[in-house]
C-alpha positions in Angstrom: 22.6 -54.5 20.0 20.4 -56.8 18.4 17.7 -57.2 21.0 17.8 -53.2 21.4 17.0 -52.9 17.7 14.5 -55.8 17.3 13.1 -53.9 20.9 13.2 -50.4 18.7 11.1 -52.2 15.6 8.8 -53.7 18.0 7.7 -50.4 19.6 7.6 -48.8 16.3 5.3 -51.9 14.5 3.1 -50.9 17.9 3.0 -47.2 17.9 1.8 -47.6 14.0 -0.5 -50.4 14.8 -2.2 -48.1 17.6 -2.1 -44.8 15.3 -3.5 -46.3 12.4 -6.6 -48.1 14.7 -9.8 -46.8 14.8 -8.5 -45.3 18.0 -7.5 -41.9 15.8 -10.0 -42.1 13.2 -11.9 -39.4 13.2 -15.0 -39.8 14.6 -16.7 -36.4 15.2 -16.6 -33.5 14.2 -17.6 -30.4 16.6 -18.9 -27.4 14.8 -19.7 -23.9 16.9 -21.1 -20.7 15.8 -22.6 -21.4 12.9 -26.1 -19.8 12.1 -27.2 -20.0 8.2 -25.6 -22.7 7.5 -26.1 -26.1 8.9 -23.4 -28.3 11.0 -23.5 -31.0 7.9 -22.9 -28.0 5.3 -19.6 -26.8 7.4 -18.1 -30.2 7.7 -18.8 -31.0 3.8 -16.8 -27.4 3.0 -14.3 -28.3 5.3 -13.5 -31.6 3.5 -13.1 -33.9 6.5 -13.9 -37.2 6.4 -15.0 -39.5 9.1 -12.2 -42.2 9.6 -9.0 -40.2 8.4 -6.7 -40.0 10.8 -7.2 -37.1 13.1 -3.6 -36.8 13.7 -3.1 -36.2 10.2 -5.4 -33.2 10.0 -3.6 -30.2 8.9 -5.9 -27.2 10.5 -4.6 -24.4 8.6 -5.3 -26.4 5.5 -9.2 -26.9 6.5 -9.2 -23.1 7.4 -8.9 -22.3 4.0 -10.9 -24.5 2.8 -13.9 -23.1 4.8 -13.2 -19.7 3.6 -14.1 -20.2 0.5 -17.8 -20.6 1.9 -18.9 -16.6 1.2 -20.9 -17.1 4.5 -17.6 -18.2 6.7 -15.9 -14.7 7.6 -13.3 -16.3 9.9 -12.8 -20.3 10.9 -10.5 -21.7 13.4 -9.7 -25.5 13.5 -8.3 -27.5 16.8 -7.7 -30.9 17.2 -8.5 -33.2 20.4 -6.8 -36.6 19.9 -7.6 -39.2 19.4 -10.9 -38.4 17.4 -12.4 -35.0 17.5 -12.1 -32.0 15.5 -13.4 -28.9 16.7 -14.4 -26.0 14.2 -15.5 -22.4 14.7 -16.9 -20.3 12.3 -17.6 -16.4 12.4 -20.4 -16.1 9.6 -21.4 -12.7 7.3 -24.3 -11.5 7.9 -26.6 -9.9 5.2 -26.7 -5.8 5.4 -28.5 -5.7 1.5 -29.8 -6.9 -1.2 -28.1 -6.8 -4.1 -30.5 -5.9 -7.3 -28.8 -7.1 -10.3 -29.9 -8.3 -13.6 -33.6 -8.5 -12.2 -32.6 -10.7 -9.2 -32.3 -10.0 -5.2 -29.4 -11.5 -3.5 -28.0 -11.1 -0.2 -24.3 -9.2 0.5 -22.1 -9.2 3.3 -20.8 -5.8 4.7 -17.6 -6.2 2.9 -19.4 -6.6 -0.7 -19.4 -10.4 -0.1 -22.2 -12.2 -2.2 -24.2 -14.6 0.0 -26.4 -15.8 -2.5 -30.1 -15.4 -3.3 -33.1 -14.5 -1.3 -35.0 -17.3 0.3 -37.7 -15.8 1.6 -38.8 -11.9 2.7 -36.1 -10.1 4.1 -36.2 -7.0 5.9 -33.4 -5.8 4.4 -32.3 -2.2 2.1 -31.9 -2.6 -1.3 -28.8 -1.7 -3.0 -29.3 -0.5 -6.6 -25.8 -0.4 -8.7 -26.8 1.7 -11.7 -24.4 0.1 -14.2 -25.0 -1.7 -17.4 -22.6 -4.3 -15.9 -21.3 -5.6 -12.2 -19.0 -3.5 -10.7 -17.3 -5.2 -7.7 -16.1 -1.6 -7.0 -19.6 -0.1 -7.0 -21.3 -3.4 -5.0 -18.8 -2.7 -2.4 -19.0 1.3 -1.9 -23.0 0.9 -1.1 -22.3 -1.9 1.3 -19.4 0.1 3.1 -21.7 2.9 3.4 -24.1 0.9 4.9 -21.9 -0.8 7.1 -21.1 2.6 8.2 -24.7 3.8 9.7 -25.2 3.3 13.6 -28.2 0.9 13.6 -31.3 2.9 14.1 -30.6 4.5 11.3 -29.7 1.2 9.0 -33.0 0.1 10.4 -34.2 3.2 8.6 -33.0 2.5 5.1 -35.5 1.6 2.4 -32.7 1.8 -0.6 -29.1 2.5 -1.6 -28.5 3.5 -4.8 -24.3 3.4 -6.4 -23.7 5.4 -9.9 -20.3 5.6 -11.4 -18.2 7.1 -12.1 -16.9 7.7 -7.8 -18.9 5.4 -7.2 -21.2 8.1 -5.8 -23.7 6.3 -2.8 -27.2 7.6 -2.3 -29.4 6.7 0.8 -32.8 6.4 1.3 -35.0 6.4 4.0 -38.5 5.3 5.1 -38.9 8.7 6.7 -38.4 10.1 3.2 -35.2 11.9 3.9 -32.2 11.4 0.8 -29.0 11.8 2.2 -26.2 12.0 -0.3 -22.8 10.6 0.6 -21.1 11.1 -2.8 -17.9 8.7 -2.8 -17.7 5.9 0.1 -14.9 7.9 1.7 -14.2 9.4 5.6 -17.5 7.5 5.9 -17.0 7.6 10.1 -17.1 11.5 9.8 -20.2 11.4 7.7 -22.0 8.7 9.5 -21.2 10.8 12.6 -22.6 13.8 12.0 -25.6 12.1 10.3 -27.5 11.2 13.3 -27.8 15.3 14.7 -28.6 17.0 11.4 -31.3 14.3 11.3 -32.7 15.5 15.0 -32.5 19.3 13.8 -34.5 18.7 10.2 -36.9 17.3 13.0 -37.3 19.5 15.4 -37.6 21.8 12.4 -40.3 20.4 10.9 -37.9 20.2 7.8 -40.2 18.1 5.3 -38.5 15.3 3.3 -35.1 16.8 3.6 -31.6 16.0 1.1 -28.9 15.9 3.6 -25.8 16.3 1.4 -22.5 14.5 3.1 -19.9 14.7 0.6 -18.3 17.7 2.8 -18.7 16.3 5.6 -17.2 19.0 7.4 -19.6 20.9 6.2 -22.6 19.2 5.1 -25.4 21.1 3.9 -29.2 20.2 4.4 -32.5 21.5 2.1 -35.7 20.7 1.7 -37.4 18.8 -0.9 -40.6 20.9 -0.6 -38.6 24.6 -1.0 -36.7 22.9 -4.0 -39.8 22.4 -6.3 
């Protein structure tokens, strides 16, 4: 009994002398589909530190910890034993910017702020008409945006939000306004977008205001007839 349990203490003073070795200190850290930010930016959110002991890792508790980036959309954490961690990240990518109190700044289509402008962006500017931020507001121009099949987002010089709905207004390069009142059954007007576009073409329909907020039955006039 007493060489079994001085056996068992043995094993045990081993396995902890071997865990706690430089064997299982962390030693890299693999990061994978990141694009803005750098690989030394993730593993600073993520809080990891070389030479803690990979074992001890809690991934769901690093996952959190990178979502907090407003870039990192989704993370996933894994472990290899005895020394690697291995981290993917889904980023945001900018659909806007964001004027606001006489600054640019990028947002995510889910209204996410990304922070400001470094550098020219080819990107539509959203235009919250209200004396103060309005998460509410921020987020009904990006979901619209979201919304539009990409040659027409490509089209889109500015978005502009008023309260009360929020009510979204779209602008195009071609000079078309399309009007999509509240950011609701956006799929149905997003839809039907793309032909009434083709017909105030083929048309000759100059500078029309496509009006969405029906979307069942949207209703098209030119600019030129109005005045």
């Amino acid at each position: 009994m007493a060489l079994t349990a001085l056996a068992l203490a043995g094993l045990l003073g081993v396995t902890a002398v071997v865990l706690w070795s430089p064997l299982f200190g962390l030693k890299t850290v693999r990061v994978t589909g990141a694009v803005h930010l750098g690989h030394g930016e993730v593993v600073r959110v993520s809080g990891l530190a070389k030479g803690s002991r990979t074992f001890l890792v809690d991934e769901g508790r690093v996952e959190t910890a990178l979502s907090t980036d407003p870039w990192i959309q989704e993370a996933a954490v894994t472990i290899d034993l005895p020394s690697t961690v291995h981290i993917h990240v889904v980023e945001r990518r900018p659909i806007g910017a964001l004027a606001e109190g006489g600054t640019l700044t990028l947002v995510a289509a889910d209204g996410s702020i990304l922070g400001d402008i470094d550098g020219a962006k080819d990107l539509p500017v959203i235009e919250v008409l209200s004396p103060v931020p309005d998460d509410r507001m921020r987020e009904g121009g990006t979901a619209v945006l979201a919304s539009l099949e990409p040659r027409i987002l490509r089209d889109v010089e500015r978005v502009l939000v008023s309260p009360p709905g929020p009510s979204v207004s779209v602008q195009l390069s071609s000079g078309v306004q399309v009007d999509f009142g509240t950011p609701n059954s956006l799929l149905a007007k997003s839809e039907v977008l793309p032909s009434l576009l083709r017909y105030a073409e083929r048309n000759g329909i100059v500078a029309p205001v496509v009006d969405l907020r029906a979307p069942g039955a949207p209703i098209m006039r030119s600019t030129e007839s109005s005045t």
